[in-house]
C-alpha positions in Angstrom: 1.8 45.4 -69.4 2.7 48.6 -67.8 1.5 51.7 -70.0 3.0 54.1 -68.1 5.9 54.3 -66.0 5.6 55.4 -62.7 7.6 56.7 -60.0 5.5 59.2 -58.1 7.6 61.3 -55.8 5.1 63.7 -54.6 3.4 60.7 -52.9 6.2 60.4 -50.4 5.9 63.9 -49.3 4.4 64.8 -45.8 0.6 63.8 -46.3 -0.8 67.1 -45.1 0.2 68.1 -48.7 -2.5 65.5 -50.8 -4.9 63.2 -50.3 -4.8 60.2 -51.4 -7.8 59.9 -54.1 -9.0 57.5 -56.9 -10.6 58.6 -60.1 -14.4 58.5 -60.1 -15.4 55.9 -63.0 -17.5 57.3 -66.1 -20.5 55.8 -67.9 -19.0 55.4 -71.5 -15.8 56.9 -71.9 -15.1 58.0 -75.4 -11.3 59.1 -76.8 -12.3 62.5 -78.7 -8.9 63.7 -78.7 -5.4 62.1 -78.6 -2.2 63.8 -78.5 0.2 61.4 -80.7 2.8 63.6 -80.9 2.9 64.1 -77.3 2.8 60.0 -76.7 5.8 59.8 -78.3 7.5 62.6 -77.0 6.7 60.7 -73.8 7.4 57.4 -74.8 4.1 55.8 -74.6 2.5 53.7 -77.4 -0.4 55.7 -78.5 -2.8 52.5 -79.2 -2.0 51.2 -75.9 -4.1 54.2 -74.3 -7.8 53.2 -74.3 -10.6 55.4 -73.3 -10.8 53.7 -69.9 -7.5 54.2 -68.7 -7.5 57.5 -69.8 -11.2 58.2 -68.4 -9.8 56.7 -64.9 -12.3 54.4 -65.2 -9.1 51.7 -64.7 -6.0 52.7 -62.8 -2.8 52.2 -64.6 -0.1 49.8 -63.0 2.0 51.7 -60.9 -0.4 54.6 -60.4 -0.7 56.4 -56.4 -4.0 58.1 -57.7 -3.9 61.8 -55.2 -5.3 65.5 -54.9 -2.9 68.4 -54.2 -3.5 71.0 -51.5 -2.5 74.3 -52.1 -4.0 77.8 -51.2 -4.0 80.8 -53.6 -4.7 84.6 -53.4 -8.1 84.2 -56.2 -8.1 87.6 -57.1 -5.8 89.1 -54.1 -8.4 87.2 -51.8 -6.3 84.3 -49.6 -7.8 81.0 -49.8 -7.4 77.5 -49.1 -7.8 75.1 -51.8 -6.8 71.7 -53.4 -7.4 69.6 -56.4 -11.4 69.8 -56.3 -11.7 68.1 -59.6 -8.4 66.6 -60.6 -6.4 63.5 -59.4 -2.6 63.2 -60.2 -2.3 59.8 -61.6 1.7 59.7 -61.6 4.8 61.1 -62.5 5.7 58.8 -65.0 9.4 58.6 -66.3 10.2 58.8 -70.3 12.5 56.7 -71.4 15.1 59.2 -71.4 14.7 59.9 -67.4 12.5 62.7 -67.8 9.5 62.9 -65.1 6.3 64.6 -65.7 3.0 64.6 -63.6 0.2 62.7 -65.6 -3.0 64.4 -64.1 -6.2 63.4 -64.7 -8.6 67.0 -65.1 -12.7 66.5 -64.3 -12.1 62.9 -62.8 -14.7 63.4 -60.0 -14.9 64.7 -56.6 -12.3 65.0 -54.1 -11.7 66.2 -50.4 -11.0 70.0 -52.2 -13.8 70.0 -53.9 -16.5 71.9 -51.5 -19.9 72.2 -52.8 -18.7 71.8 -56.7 -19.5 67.9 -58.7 -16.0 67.2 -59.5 -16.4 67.2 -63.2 -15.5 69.0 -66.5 -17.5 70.2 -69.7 -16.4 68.9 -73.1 -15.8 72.7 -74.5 -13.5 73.9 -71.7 -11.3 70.4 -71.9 -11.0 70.9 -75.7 -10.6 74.6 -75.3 -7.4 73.6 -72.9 -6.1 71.2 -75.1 -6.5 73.5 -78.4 -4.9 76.5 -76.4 -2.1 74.6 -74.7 -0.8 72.8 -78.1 -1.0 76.1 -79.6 1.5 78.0 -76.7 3.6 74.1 -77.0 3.7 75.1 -80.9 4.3 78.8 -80.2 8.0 77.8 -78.1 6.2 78.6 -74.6 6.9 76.7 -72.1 2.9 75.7 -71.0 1.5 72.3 -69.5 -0.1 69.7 -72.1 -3.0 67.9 -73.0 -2.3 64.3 -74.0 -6.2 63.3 -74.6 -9.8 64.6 -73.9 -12.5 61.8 -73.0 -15.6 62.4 -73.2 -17.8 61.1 -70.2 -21.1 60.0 -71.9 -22.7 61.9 -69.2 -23.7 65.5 -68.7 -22.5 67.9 -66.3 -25.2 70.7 -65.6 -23.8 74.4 -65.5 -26.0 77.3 -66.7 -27.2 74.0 -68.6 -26.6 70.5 -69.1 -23.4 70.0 -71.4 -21.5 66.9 -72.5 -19.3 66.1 -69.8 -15.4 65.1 -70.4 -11.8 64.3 -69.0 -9.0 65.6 -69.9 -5.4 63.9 -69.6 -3.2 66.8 -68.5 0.8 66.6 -68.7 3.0 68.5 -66.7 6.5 69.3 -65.2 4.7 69.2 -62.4 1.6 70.7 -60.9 3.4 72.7 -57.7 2.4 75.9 -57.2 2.8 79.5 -55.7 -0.2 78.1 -53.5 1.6 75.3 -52.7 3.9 76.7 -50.5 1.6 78.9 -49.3 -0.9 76.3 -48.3 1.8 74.3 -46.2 3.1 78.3 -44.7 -0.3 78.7 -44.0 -0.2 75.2 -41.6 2.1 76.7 -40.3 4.0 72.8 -40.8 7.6 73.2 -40.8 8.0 69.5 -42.2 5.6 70.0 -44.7 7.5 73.3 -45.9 11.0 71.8 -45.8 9.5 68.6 -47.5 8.2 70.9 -49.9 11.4 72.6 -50.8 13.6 69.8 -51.2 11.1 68.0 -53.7 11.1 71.3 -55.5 15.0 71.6 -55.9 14.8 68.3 -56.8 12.5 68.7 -59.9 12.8 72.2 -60.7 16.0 74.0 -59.6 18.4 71.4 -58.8 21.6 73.7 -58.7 19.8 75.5 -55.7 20.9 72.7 -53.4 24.0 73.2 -53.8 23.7 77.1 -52.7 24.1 79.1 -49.3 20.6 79.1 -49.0 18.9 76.8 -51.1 15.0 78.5 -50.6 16.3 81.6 -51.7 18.2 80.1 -54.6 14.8 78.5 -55.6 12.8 81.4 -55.4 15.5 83.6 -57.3 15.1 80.4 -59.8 11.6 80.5 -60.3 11.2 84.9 -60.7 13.7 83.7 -63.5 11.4 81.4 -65.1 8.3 83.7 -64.6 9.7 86.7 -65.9 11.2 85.0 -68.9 7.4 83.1 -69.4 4.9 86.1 -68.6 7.6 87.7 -71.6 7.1 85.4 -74.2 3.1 85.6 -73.6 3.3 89.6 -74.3 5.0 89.0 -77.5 2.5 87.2 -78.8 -0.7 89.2 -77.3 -1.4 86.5 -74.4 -4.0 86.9 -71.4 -4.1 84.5 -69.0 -7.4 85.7 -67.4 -6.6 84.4 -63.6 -3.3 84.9 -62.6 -3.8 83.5 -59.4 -0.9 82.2 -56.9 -2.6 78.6 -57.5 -2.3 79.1 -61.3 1.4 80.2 -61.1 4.1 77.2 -61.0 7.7 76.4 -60.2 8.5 75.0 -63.4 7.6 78.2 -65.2 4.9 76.2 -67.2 1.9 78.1 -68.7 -1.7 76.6 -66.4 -4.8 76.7 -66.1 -6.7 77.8 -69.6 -9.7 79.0 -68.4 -10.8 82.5 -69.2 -7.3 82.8 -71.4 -7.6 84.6 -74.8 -5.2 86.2 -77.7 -5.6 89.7 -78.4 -6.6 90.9 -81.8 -7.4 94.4 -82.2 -4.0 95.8 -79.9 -5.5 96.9 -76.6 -2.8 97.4 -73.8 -5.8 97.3 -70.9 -7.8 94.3 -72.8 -9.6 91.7 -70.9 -11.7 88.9 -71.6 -12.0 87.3 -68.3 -15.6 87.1 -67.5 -14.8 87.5 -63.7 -12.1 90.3 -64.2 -14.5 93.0 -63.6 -11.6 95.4 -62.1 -9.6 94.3 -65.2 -6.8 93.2 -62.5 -5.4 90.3 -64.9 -5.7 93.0 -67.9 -2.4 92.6 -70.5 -0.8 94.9 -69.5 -0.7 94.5 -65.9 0.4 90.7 -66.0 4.0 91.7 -65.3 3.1 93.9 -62.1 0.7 90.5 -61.2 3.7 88.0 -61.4 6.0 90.6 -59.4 2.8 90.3 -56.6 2.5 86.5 -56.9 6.5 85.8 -56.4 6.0 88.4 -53.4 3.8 86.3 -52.1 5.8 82.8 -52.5 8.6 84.8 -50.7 6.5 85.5 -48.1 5.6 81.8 -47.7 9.2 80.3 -48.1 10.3 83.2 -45.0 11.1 80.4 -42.3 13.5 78.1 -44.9 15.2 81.5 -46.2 16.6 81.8 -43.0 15.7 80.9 -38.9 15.8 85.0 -38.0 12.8 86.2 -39.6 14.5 90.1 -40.2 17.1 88.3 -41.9 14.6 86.3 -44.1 12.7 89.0 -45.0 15.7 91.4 -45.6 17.0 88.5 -48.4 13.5 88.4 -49.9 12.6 91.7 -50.2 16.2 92.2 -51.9 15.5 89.2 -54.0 12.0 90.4 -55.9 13.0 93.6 -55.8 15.2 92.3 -58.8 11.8 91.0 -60.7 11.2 94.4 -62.5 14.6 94.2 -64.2 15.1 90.7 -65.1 11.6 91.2 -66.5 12.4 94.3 -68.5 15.4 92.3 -69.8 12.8 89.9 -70.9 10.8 91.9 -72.2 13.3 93.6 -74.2 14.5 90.8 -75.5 11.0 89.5 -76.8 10.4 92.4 -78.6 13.9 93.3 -80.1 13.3 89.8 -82.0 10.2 90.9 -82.8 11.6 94.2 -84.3 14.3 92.1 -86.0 16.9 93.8 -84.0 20.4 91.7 -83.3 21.9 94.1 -80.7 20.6 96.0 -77.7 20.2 100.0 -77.9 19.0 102.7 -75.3 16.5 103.6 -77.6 14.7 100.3 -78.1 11.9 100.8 -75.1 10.8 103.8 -76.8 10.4 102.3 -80.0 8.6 99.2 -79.0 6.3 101.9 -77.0 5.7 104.1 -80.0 4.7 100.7 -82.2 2.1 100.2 -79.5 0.6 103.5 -79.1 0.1 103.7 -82.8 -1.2 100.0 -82.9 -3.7 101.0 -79.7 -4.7 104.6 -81.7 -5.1 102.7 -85.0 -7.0 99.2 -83.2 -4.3 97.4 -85.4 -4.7 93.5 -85.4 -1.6 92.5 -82.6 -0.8 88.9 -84.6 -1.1 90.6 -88.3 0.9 93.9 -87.8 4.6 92.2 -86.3 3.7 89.7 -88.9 3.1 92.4 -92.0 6.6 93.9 -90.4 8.2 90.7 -90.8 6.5 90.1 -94.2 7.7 94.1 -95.8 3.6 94.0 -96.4 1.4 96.6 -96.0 0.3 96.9 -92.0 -3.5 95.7 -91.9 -5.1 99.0 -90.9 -7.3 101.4 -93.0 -4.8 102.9 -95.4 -6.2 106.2 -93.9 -4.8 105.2 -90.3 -1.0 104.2 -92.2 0.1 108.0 -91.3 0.2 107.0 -87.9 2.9 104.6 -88.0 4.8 106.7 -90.2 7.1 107.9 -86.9 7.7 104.3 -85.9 8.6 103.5 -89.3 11.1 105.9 -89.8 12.9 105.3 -86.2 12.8 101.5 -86.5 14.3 102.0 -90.3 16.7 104.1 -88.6 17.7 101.5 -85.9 18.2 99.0 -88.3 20.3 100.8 -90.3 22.5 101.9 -87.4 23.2 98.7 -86.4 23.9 97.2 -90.2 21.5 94.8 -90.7 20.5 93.3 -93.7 17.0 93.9 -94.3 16.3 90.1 -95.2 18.6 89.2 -92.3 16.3 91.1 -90.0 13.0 90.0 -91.1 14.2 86.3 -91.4 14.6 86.6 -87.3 11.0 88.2 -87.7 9.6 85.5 -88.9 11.2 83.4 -86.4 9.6 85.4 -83.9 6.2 86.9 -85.1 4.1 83.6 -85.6 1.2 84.0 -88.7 -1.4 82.0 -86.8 -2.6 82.1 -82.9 -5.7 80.7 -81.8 -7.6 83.2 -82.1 -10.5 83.3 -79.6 -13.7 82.8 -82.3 -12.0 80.7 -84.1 -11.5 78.0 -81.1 -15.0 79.1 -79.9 -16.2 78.0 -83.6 -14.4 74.6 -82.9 -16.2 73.9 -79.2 -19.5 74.6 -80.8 -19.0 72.4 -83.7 -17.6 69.7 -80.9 -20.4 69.8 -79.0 -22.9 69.3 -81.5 -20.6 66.2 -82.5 -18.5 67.3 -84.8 -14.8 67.4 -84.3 -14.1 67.9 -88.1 -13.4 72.1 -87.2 -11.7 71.8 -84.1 -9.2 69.1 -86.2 -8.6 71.7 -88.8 -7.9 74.3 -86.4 -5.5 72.1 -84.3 -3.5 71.1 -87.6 -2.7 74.7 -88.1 -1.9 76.1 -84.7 0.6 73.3 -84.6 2.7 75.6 -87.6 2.1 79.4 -86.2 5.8 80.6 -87.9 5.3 78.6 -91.3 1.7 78.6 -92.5 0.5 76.8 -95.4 -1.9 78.3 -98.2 -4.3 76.1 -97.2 -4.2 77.7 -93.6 -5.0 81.4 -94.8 -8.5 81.6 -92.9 -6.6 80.8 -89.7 -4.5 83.8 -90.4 -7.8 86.0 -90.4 -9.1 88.0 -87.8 -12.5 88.2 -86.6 -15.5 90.1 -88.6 -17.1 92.4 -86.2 -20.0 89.8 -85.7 -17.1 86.9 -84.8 -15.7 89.3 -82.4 -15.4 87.3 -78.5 -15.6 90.0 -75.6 -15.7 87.2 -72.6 -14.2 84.2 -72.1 -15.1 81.8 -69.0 -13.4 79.3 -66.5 -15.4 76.5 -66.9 -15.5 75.5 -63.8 
């Protein structure tokens, strides 16, 4: 009996694109983690998915087991690069004629792989899954983790850890880098291939346009600007905002060296290979403007034949970014701030919020949330004068605008979630797993799954670190 159903389009594209690769098998694959609520979202029955299947250790019916190429600029640096540990299973087709890519993460080695073993620690897969149901919980659109696996074999990094697989779900896994790996073949077929299968998943109005590749790209600055938005409001880093860990869909990927923000820090950065603090917060937006740059350099040939005219229509296209980001941006925050309409003002009072959170090291998650609670901010009270100008302006706005207080703070609510996952709090949960027990990281996955409507059982989850819990580095895992 099929388990999943399969219809993998990607599979019929130009093979310079993939190569065709099975799963390694595991020694004793183990289910550690199973999304349920994700199974039936994608109309799978949750007890047909052993540990085998899900391990790769047996290929599900249907299944064209393959590793994407794509490039990427790691760190502004242009490189070609490919699934090196992953294998897309599928695209497998819910019963309600959705399609979503059912990758297999840490399966093994591949032709992309170079001089690395293929594989995946247990802490990073859970880490991926913990983080990825939280942004899922948090209304972000991000890539999911139906199940981790463990291995029952180690993988040796600094030392030998529990090795694991994890079941990743997406829209699909195309990238920035993929164009730019089939721009960089300079393979026509490959790039027109490419586009089509795009529209086709991601932006299917663009078809119908003057030019569809600039109706694709304009599509996906949309998504990106509304996505890298919605991770500022809630204090998000992604860590490595490479062109291979930006997508077309507009999903969230890759959560490596991601972290939350707790003490409000506009240059904060936890990446332990951002040394330059290029992924810091605050320049995410200026990073996303550089990545679409760089797919609109890629997609120059399908914009249009006469390269002066291509590049003219680009450069006029993501020169918009900025603005449909501020809107964004805007927009996140005004909801944050309770605010129903849009006022000249409302830059200036978001930025005087922030300087006084920065000057005060205010908790990012804790102070929108004490806004939207009328409680006390959660700073010293000998720090409380400095928010006394933002107080008084934001009162003000509120005020001119006529809105009822409760009115306003119910949209807070709505808007400022109570629980993240906080960055020791998941680390905690990875320890605990990799001693064996997955009691903590259960606990912690139950409550990120209700950021906006916490129980009082959940009250440690809404704490922030003690100095000693404090995480300063996060890692890729790789």
């Amino acid at each position: 009996m099929a388990v999943f159903r399969f219809d993998t389009s990607y599979a019929r594209l130009p093979g310079v694109l993939f190569a065709r690769q099975p799963p390694e098998p595991v020694r004793a694959p183990r289910i550690v983690a199973l999304n349920a609520p994700l199974a039936a979202e994608l109309g799978l029955e949750a007890e047909a998915l052993d540990a085998g299947l899900l391990a790769g250790n047996r290929l599900p019916e249907g299944a064209t087991p393959l590793a994407m190429a794509y490039a990427g600029h790691q760190f502004g640096h242009f490189t070609m690069l490919g699934d090196g540990r992953a294998v897309l299973l599928g695209e497998h087709l819910t019963p309600d004629g959705r399609r979503f890519d059912i990758q297999l993460k840490g399966s093994g080695r591949t032709p992309f792989s170079r001089m690395g073993d293929g594989r995946a620690a247990l802490g990073p897969m859970l880490r991926e899954y913990l983080v990825s149901e939280g942004m899922h919980a948090l209304g972000i659109p991000t890539t999911r983790s139906l199940a981790v696996v463990a291995t029952g074999e180690p993988v040796v990094r600094e030392t030998p850890l529990p090795g694991a697989v994890l079941v990743r779900v997406a829209a699909s896994h195309i990238r920035v880098g993929t164009f730019q790996f089939a721009a960089a073949k300079q393979d026509r077929a490959a790039l027109e291939a490419l586009l089509a299968h795009s529209i086709a998943r991601h932006a299917p109005a663009a078809a119908q346009a003057e030019r569809p590749a600039l109706a694709l790209l304009e599509a996906t600055m949309a998504k990106q600007a509304r996505l890298v938005a919605r991770w500022m409001g809630v204090g998000f880093i992604h860590g490595v905002m490479n062109t291979d860990n930006m997508t077309l869909s507009g999903e969230t990927i890759d959560y490596g060296p991601c972290a939350f923000m707790d003490a409000f820090d506009p240059a904060a950065v936890f990446s332990s290979i951002d040394r330059q603090g290029r992924y810091a917060y605050m320049n995410q937006p200026r990073i996303a403007h550089w990545n679409l740059v760089r797919l609109a350099e890629a997609m120059l040939p399908l914009i249009d034949p006469d390269e002066t005219v291509a590049i003219g229509l680009a450069n006029e296209a993501v020169q918009r970014f900025p603005a449909l980001f501020e809107a964004e941006w805007l927009g996140e925050f005004r909801a944050k701030l309770g605010l129903a309409t849009a006022g000249a003002e409302d830059r200036g009072l978001v930025e005087m919020l922030m300087k006084a959170m920065a000057d005060t090291g205010a908790d990012f998650t804790l102070a929108f949330r004490a806004l939207a609670e009328a409680a006390p901010l959660p700073v010293d009270p000998r720090d409380q004068p400095a928010f006394a100008p933002f107080m008084a302006a934001w009162e003000a706005r509120l005020a001119a605008e006529g809105t009822d207080p409760e009115a306003a703070r119910a949209r807070m609510r709505a808007a400022n979630p109570a629980i993240i996952p906080r960055n020791h709090q998941v680390e905690q949960a990875l320890a605990a797993a990799d001693a064996g027990d997955m009691a903590p990281f259960e606990r912690l996955l139950a409550a990120i799954r209700q950021p906006f409507a916490p129980e009082a059982g959940d009250a440690p989850y809404r704490a922030p670190p003690l100095p000693h819990e404090r995480v300063y580095a996060t890692f890729c895992g790789t």
